[in-house]
PyMOL Python script that loads the backbone (N, CA, C, O; Angstrom):
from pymol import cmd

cmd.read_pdbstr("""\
ATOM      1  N   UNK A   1     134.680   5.028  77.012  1.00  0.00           N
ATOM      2  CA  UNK A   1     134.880   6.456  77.205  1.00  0.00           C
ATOM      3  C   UNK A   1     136.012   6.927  76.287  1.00  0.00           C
ATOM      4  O   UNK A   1     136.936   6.129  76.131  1.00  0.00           O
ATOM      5  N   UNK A   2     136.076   8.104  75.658  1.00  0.00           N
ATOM      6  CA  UNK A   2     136.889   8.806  74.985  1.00  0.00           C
ATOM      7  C   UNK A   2     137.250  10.078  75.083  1.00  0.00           C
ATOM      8  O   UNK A   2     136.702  11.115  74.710  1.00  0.00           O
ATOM      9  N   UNK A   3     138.736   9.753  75.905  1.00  0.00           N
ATOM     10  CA  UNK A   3     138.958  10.805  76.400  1.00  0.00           C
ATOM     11  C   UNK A   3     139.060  12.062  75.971  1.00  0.00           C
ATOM     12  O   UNK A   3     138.783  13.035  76.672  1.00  0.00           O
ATOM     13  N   UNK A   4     139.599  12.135  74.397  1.00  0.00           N
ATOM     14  CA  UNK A   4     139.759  13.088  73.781  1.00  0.00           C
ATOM     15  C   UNK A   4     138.497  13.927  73.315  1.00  0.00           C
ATOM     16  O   UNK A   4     138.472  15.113  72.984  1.00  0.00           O
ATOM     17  N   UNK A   5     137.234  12.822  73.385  1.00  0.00           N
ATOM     18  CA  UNK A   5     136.160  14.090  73.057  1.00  0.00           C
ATOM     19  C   UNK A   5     135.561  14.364  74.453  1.00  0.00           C
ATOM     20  O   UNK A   5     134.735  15.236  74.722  1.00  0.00           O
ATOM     21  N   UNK A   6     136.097  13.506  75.259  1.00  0.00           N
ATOM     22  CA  UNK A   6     135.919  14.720  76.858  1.00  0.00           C
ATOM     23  C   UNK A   6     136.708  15.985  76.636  1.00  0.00           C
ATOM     24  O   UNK A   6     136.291  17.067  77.048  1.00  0.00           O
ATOM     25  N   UNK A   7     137.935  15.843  75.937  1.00  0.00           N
ATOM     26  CA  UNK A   7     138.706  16.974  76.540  1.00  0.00           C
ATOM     27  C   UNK A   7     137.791  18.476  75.054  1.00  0.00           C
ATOM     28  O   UNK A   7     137.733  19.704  74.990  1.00  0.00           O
ATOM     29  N   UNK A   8     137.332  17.384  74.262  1.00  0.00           N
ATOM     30  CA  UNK A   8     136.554  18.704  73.473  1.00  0.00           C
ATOM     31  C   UNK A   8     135.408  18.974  73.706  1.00  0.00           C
ATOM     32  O   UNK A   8     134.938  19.986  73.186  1.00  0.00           O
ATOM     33  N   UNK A   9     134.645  18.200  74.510  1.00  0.00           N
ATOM     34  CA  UNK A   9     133.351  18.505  75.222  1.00  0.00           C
ATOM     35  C   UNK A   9     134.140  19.717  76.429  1.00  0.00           C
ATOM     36  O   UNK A   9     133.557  20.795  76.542  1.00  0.00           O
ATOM     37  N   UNK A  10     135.144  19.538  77.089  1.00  0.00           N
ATOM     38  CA  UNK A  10     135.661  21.091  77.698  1.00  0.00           C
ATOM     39  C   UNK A  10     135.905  21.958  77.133  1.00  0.00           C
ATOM     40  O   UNK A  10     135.554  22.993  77.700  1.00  0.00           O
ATOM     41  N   UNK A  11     136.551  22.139  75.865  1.00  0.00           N
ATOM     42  CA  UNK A  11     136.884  22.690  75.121  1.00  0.00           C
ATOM     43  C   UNK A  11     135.405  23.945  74.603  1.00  0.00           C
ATOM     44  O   UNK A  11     135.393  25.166  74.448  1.00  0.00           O
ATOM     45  N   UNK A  12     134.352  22.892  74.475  1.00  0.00           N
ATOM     46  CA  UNK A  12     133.420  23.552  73.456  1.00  0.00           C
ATOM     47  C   UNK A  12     132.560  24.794  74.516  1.00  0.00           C
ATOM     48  O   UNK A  12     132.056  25.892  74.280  1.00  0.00           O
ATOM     49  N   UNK A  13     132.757  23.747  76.051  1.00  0.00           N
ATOM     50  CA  UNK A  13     132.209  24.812  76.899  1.00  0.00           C
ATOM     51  C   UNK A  13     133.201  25.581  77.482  1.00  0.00           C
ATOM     52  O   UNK A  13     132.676  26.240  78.380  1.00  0.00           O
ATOM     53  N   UNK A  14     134.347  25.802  77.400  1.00  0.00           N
ATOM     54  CA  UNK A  14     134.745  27.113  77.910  1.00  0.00           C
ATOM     55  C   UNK A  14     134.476  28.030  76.761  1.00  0.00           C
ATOM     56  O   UNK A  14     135.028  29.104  76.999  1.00  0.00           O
ATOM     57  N   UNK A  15     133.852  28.048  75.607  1.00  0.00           N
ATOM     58  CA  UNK A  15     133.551  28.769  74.692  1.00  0.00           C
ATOM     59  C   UNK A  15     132.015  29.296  74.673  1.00  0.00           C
ATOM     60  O   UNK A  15     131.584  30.031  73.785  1.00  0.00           O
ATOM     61  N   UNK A  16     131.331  28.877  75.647  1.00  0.00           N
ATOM     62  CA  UNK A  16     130.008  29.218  75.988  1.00  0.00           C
ATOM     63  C   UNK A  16     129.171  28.154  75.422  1.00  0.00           C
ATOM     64  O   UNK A  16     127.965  28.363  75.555  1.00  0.00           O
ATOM     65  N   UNK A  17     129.531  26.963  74.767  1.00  0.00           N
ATOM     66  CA  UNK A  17     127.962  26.007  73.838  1.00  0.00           C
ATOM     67  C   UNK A  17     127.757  25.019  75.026  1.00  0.00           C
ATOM     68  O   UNK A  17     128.585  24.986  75.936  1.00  0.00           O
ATOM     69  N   UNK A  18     126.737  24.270  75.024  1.00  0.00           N
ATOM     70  CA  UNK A  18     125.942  23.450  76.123  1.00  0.00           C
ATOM     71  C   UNK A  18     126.375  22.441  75.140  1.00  0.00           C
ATOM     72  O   UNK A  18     126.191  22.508  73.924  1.00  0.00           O
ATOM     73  N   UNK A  19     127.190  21.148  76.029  1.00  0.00           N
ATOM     74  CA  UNK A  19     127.187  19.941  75.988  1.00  0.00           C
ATOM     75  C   UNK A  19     127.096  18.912  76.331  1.00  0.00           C
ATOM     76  O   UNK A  19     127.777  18.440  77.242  1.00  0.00           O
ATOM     77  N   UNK A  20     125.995  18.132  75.516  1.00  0.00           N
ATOM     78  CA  UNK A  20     126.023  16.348  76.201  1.00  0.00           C
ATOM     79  C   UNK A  20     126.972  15.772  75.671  1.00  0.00           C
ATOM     80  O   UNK A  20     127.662  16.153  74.725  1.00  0.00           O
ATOM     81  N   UNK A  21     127.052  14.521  76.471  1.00  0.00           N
ATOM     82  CA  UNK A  21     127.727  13.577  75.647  1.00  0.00           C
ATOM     83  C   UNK A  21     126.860  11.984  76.194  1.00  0.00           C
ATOM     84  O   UNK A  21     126.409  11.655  77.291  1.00  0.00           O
ATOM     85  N   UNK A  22     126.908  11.274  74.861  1.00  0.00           N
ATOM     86  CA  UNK A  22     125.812  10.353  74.781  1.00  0.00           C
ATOM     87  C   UNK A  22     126.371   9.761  75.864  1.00  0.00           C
ATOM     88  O   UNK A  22     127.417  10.162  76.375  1.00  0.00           O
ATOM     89  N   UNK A  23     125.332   8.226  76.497  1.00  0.00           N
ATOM     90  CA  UNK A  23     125.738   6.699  77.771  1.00  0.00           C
ATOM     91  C   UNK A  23     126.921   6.706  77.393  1.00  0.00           C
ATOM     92  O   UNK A  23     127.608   7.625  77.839  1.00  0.00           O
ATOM     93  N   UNK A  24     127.456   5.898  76.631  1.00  0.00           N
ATOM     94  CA  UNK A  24     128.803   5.513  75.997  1.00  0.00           C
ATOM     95  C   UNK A  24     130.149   6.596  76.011  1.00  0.00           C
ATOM     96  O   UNK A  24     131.370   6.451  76.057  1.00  0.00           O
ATOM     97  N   UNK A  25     129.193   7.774  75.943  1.00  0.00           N
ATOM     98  CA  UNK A  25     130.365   8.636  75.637  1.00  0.00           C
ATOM     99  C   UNK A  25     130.890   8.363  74.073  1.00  0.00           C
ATOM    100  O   UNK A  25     132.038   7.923  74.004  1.00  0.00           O
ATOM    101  N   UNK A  26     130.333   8.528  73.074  1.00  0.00           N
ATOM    102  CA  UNK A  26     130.660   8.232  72.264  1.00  0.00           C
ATOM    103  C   UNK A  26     130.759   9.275  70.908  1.00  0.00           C
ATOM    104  O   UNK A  26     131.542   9.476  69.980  1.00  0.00           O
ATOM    105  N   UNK A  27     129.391   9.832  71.429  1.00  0.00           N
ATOM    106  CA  UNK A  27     129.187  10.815  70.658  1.00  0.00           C
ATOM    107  C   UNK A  27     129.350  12.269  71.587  1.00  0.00           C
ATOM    108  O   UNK A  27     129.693  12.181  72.766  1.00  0.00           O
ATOM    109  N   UNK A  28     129.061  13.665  70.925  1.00  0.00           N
ATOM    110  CA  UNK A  28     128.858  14.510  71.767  1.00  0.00           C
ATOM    111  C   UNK A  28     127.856  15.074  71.045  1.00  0.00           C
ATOM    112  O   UNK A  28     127.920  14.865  69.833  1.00  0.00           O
ATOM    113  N   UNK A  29     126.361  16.154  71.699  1.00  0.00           N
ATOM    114  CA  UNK A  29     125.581  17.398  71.175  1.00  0.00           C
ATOM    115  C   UNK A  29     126.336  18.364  71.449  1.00  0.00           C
ATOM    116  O   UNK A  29     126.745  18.308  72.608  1.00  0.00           O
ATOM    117  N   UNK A  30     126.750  19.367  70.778  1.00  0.00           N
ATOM    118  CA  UNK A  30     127.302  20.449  70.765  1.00  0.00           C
ATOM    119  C   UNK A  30     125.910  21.363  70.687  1.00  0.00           C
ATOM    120  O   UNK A  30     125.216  20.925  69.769  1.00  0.00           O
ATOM    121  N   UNK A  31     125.207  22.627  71.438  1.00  0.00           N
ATOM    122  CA  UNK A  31     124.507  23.307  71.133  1.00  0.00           C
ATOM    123  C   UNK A  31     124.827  24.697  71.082  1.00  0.00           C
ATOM    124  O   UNK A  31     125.713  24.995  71.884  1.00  0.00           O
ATOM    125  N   UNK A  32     124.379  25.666  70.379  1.00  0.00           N
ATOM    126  CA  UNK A  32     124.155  27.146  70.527  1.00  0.00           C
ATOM    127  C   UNK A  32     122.975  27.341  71.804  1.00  0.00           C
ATOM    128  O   UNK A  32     121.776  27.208  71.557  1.00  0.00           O
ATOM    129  N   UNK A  33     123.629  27.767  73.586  1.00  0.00           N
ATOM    130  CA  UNK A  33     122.675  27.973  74.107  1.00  0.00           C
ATOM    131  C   UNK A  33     121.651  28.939  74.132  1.00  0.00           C
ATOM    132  O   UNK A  33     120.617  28.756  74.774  1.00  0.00           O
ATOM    133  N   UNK A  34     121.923  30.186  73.326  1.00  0.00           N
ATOM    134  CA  UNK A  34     120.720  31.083  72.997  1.00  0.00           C
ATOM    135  C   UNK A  34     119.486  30.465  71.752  1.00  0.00           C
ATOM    136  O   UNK A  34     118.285  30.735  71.754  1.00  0.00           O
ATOM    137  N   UNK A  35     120.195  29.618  70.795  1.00  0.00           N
ATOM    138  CA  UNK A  35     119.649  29.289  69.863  1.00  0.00           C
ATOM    139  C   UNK A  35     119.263  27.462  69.764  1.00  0.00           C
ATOM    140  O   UNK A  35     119.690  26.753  68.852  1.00  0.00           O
ATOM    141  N   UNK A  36     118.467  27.003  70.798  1.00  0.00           N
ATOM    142  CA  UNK A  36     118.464  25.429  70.845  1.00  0.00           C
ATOM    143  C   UNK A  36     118.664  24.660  69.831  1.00  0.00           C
ATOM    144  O   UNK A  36     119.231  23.568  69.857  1.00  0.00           O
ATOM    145  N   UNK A  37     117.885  25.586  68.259  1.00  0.00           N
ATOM    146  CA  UNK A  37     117.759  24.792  66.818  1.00  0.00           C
ATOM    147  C   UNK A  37     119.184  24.268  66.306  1.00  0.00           C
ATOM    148  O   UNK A  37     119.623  23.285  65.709  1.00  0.00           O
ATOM    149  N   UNK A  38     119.722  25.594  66.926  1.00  0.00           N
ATOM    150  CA  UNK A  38     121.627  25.343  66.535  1.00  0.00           C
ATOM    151  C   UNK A  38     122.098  23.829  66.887  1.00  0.00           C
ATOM    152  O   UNK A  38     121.892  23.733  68.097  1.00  0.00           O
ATOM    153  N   UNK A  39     122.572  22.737  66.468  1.00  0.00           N
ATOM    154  CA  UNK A  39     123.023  22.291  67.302  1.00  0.00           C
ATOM    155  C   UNK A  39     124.007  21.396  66.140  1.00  0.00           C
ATOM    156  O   UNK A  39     123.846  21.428  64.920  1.00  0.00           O
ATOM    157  N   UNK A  40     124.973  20.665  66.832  1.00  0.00           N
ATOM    158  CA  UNK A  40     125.724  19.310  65.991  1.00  0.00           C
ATOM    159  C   UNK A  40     126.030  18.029  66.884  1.00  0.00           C
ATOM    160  O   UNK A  40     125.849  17.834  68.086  1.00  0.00           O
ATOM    161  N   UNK A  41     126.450  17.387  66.084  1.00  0.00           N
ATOM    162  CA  UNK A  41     126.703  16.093  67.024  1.00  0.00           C
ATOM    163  C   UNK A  41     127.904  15.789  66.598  1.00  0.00           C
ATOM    164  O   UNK A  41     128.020  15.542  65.398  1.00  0.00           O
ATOM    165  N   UNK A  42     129.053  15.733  67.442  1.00  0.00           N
ATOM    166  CA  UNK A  42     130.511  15.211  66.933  1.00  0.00           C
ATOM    167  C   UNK A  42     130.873  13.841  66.948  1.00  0.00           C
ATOM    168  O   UNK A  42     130.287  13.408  67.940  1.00  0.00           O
ATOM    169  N   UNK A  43     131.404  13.044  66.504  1.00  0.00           N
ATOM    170  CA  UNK A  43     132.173  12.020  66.747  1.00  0.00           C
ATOM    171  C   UNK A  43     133.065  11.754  65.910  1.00  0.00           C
ATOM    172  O   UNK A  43     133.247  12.232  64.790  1.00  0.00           O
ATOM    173  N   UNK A  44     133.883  10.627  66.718  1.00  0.00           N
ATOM    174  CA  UNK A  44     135.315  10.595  66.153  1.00  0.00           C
ATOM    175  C   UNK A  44     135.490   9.814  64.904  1.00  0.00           C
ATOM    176  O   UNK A  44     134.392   9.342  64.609  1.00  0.00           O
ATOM    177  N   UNK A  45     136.172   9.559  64.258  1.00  0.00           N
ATOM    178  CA  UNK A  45     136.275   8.785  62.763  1.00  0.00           C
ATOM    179  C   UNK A  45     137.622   8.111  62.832  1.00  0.00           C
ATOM    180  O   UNK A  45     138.227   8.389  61.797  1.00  0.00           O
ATOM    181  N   UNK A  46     138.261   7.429  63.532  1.00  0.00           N
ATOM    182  CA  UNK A  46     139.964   6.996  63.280  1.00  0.00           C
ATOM    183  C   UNK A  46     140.239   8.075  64.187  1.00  0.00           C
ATOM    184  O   UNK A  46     139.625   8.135  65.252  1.00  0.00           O
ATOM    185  N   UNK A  47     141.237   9.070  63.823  1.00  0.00           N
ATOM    186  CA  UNK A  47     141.941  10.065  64.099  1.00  0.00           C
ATOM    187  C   UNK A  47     141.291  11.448  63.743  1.00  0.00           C
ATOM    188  O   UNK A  47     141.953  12.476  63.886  1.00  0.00           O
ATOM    189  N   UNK A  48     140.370  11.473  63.414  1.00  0.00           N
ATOM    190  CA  UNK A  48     139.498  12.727  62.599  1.00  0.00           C
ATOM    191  C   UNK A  48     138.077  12.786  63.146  1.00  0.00           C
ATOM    192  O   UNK A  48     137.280  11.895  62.852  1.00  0.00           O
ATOM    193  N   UNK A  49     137.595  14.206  64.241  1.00  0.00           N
ATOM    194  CA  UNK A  49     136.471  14.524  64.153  1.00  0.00           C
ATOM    195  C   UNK A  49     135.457  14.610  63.389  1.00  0.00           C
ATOM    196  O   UNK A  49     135.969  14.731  62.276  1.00  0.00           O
ATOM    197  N   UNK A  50     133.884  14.634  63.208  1.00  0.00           N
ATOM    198  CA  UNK A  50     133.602  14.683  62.263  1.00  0.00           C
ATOM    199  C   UNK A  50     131.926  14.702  62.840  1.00  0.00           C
ATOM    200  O   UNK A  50     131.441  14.144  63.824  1.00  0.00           O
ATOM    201  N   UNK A  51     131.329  15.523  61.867  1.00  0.00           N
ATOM    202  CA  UNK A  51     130.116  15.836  62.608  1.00  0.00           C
ATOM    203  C   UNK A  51     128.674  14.745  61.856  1.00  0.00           C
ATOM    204  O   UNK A  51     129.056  13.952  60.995  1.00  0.00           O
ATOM    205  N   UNK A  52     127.850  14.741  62.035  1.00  0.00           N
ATOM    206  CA  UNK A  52     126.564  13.617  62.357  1.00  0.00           C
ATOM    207  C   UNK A  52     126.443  13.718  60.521  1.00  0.00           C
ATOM    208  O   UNK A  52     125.793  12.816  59.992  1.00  0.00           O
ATOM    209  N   UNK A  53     127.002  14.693  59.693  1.00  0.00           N
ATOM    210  CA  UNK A  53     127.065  14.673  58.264  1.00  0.00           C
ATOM    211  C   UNK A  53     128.115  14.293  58.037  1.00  0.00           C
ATOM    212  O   UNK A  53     128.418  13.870  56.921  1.00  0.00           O
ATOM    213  N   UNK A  54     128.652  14.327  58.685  1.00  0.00           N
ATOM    214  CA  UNK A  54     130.586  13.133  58.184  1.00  0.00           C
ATOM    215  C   UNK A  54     131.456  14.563  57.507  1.00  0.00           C
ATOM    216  O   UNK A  54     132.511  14.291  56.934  1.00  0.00           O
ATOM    217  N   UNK A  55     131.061  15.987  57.558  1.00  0.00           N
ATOM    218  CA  UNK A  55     131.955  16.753  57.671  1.00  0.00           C
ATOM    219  C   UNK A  55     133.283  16.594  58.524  1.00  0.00           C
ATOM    220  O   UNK A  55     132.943  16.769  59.694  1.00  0.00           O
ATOM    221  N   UNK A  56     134.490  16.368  58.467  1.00  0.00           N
ATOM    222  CA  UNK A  56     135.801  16.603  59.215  1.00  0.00           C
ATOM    223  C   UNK A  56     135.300  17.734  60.123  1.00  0.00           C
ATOM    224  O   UNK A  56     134.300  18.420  59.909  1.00  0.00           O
ATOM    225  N   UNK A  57     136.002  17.816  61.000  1.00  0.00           N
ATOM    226  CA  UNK A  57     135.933  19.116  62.151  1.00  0.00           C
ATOM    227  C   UNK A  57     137.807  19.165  62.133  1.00  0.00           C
ATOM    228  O   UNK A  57     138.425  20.192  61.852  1.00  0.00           O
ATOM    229  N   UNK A  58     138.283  18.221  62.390  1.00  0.00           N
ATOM    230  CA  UNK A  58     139.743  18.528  62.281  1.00  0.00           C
ATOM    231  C   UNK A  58     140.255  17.253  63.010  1.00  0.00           C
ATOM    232  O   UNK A  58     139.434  16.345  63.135  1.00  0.00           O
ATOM    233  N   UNK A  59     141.904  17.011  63.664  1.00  0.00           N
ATOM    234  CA  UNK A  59     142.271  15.993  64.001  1.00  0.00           C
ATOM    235  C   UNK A  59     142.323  15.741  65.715  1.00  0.00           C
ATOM    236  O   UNK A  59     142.508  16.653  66.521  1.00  0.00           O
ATOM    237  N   UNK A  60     142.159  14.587  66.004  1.00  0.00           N
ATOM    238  CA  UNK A  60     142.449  14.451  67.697  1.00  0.00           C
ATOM    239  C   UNK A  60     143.844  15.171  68.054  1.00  0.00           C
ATOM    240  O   UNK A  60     144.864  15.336  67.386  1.00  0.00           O
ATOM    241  N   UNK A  61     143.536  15.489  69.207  1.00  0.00           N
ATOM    242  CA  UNK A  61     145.074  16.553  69.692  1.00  0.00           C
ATOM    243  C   UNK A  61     144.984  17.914  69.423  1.00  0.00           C
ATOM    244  O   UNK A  61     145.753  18.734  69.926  1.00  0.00           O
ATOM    245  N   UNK A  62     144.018  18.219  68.599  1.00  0.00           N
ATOM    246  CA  UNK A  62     143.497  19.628  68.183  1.00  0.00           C
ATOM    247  C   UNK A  62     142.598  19.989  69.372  1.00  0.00           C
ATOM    248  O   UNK A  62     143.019  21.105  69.677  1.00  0.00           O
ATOM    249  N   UNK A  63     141.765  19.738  70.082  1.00  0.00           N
ATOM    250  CA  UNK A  63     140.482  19.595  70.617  1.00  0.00           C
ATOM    251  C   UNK A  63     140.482  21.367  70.489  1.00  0.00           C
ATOM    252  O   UNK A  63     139.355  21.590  70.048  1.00  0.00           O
ATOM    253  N   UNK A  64     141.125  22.601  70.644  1.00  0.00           N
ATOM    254  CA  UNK A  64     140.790  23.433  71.013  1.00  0.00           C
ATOM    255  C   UNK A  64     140.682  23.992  69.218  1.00  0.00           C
ATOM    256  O   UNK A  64     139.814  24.808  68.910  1.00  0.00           O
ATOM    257  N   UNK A  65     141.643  23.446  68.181  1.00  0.00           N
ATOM    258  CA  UNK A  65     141.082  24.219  66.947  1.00  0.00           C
ATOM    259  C   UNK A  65     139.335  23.863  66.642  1.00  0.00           C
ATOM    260  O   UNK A  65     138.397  24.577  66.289  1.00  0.00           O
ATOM    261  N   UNK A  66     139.461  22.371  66.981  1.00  0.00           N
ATOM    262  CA  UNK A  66     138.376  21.951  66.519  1.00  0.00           C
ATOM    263  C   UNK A  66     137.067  22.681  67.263  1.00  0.00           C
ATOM    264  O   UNK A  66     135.953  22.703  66.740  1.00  0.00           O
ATOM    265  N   UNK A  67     137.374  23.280  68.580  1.00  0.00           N
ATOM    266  CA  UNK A  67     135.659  24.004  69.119  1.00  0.00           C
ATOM    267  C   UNK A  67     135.614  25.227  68.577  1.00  0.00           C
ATOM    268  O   UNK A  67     134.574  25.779  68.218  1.00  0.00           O
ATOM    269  N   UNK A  68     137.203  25.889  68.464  1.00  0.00           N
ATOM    270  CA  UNK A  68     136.729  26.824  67.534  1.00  0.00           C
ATOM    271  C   UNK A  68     136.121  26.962  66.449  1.00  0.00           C
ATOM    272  O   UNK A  68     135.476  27.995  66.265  1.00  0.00           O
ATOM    273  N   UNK A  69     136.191  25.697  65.212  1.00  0.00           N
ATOM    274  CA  UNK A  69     135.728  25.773  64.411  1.00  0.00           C
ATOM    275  C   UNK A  69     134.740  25.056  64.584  1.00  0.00           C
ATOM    276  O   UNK A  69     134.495  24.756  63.415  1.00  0.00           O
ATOM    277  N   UNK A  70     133.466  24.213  65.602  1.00  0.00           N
ATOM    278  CA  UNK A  70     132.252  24.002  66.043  1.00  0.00           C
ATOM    279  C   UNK A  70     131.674  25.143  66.372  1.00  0.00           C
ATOM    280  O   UNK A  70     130.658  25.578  65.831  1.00  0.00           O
ATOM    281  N   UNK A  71     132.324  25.709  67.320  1.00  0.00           N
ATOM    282  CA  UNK A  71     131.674  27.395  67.863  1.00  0.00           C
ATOM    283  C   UNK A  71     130.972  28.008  66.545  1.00  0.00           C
ATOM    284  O   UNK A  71     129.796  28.283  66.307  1.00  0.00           O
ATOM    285  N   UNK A  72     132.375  28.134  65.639  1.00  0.00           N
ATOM    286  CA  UNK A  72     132.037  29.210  64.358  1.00  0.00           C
ATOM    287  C   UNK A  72     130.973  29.066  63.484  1.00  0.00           C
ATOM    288  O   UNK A  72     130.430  30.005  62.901  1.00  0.00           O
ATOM    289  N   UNK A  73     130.511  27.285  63.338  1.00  0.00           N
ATOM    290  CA  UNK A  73     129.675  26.353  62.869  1.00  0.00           C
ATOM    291  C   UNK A  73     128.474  26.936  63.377  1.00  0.00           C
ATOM    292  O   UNK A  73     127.607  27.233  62.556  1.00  0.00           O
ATOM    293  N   UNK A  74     128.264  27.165  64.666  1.00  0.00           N
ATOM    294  CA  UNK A  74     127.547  27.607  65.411  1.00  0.00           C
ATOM    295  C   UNK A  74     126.847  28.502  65.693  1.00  0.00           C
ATOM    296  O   UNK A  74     125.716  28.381  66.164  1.00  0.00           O
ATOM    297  N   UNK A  75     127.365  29.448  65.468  1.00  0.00           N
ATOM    298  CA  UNK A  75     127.112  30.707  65.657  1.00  0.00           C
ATOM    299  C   UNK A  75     127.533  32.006  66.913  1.00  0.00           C
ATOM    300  O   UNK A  75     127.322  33.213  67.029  1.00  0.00           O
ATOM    301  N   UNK A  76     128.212  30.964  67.681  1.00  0.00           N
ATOM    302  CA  UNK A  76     128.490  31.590  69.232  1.00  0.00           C
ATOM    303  C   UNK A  76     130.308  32.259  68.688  1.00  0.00           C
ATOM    304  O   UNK A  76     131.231  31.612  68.193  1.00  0.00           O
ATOM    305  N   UNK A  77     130.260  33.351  68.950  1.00  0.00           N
ATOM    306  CA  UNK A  77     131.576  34.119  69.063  1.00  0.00           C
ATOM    307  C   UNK A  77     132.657  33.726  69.251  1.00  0.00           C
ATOM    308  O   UNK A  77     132.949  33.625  70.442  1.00  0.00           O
ATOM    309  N   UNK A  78     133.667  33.353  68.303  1.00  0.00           N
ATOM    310  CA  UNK A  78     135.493  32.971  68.633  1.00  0.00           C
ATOM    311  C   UNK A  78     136.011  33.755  69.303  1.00  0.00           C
ATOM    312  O   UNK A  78     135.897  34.950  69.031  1.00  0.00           O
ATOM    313  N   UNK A  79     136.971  33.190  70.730  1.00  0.00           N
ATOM    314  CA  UNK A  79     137.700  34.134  71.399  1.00  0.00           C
ATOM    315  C   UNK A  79     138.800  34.548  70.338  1.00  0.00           C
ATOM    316  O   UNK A  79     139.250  33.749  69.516  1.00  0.00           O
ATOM    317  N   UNK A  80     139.228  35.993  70.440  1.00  0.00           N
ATOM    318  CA  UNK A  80     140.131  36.556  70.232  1.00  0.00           C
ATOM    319  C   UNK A  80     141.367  36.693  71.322  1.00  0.00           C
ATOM    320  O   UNK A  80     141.340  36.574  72.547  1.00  0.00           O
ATOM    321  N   UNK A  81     142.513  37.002  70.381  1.00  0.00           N
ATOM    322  CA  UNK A  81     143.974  36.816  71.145  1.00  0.00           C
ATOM    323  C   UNK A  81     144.040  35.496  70.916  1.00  0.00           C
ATOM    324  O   UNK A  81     143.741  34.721  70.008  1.00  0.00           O
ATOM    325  N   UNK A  82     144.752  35.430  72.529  1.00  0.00           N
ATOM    326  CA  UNK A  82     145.972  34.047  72.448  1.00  0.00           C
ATOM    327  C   UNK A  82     145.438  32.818  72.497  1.00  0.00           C
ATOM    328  O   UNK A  82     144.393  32.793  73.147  1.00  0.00           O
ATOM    329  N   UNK A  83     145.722  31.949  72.117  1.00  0.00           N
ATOM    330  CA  UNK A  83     144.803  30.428  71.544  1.00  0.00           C
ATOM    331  C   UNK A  83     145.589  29.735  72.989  1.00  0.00           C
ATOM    332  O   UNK A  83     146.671  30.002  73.514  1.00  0.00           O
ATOM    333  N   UNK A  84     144.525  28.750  73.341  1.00  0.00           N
ATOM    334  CA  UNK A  84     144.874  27.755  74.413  1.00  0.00           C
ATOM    335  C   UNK A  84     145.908  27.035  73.455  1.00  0.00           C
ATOM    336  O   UNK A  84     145.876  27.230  72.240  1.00  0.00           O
ATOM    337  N   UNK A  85     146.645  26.360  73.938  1.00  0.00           N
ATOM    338  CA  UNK A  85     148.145  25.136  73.227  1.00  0.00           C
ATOM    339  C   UNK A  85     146.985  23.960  73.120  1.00  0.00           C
ATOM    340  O   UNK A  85     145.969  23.684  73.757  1.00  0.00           O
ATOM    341  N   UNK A  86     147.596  23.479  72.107  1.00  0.00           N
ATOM    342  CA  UNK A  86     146.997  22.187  71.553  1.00  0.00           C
ATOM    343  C   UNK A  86     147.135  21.255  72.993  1.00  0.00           C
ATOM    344  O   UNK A  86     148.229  21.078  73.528  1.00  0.00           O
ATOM    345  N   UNK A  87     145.992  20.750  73.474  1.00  0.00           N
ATOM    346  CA  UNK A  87     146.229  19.478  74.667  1.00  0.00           C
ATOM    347  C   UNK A  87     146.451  17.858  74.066  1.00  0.00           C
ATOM    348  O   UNK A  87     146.622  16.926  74.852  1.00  0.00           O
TER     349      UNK A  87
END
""", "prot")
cmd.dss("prot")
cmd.show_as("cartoon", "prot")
cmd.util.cbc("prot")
cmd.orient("prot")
């Protein structure tokens, strides 16, 4: 289990996207729930997110920059205002 992409599998859904996360917990599906086609798969690399194309998403300890910038990937709306603190 890995905790840190639990805490961005929370992350991605207080932002509205539907997430699995594989047996292992190893990986995560990130989806656009209006748009099913939308979707990514995250996992970790060392210290560095990184999606099922080996794009970076950003670093562990980020979890909340990094859904923002999955969300945006996405297509589902960035909250505006005040940013949750890095967990």
């Amino acid at each position: 289990m890995d905790i840190d992409l639990r805490k961005l599998a929370g992350h991605l859904r207080d932002r509205g996207l539907t997430v699995e996360l594989n047996d292992d917990e190893t990986v995560l599906r990130a989806a656009n729930p209006l748009h099913e086609a939308l979707t990514e798969q995250i996992a970790t690399n060392g210290v560095r997110y990184v999606t099922g194309f080996g794009y970076e998403i950003g670093e562990r300890g980020h979890e909340a920059g990094c859904a923002e910038r999955i969300a945006h990937m996405l297509g589902v709306p960035v909250r505006t205002g005040p940013r949750a603190a890095a967990s």
